[in-house]
C-alpha positions in Angstrom: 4.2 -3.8 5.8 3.5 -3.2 9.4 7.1 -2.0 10.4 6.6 0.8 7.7 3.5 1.6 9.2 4.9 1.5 12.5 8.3 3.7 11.3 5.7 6.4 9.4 3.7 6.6 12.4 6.5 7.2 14.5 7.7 10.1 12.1 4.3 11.7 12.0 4.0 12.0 15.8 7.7 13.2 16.0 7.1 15.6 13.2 3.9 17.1 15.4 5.9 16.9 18.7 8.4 18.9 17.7 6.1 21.7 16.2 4.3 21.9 19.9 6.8 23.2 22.4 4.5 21.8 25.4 4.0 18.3 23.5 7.7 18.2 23.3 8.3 19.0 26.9 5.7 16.2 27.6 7.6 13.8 25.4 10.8 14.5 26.3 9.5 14.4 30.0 8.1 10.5 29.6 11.3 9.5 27.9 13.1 10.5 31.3 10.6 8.6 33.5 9.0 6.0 31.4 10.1 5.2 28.3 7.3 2.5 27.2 4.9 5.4 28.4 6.6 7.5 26.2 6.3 5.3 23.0 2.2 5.4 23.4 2.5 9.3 23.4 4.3 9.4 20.3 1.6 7.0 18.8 -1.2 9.1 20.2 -0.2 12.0 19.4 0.3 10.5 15.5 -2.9 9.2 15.5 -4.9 11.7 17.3 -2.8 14.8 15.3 -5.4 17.9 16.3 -5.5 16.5 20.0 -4.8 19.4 22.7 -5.4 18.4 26.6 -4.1 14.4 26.5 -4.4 13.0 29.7 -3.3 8.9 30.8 -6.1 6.9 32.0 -4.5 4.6 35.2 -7.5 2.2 34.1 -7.2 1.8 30.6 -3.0 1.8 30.3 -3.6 4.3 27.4 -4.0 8.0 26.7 -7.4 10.0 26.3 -8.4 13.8 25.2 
């Protein structure tokens, strides 16, 4: 069960992504530089789907709004 959840969580961030033009210059921006870093957007920005300013917290390792 938990690689569906992971695979429809995936989509869902994807699907949001690629409806925001400066979410998808973000994304595809992190894949360039940081691939792992990029693989926590995508699951932020699934789980967090009406988020606007995401920043990365150093501290934390993770994304905030």
């Amino acid at each position: 069960m938990g690689i569906f959840k992971k695979a429809n969580l995936k989509n869902k961030g994807l699907k949001v992504i690629n409806k925001h033009s400066g979410k998808k210059k973000v994304y595809e921006a992190y894949l360039k530089i940081n691939p792992s870093i990029a693989d926590k957007y995508l699951e932020f920005v699934a789980k967090n789907l009406d988020a606007v300013y995401i920043t990365w917290d150093d501290k934390k390792q993770r994304f905030t709004t």
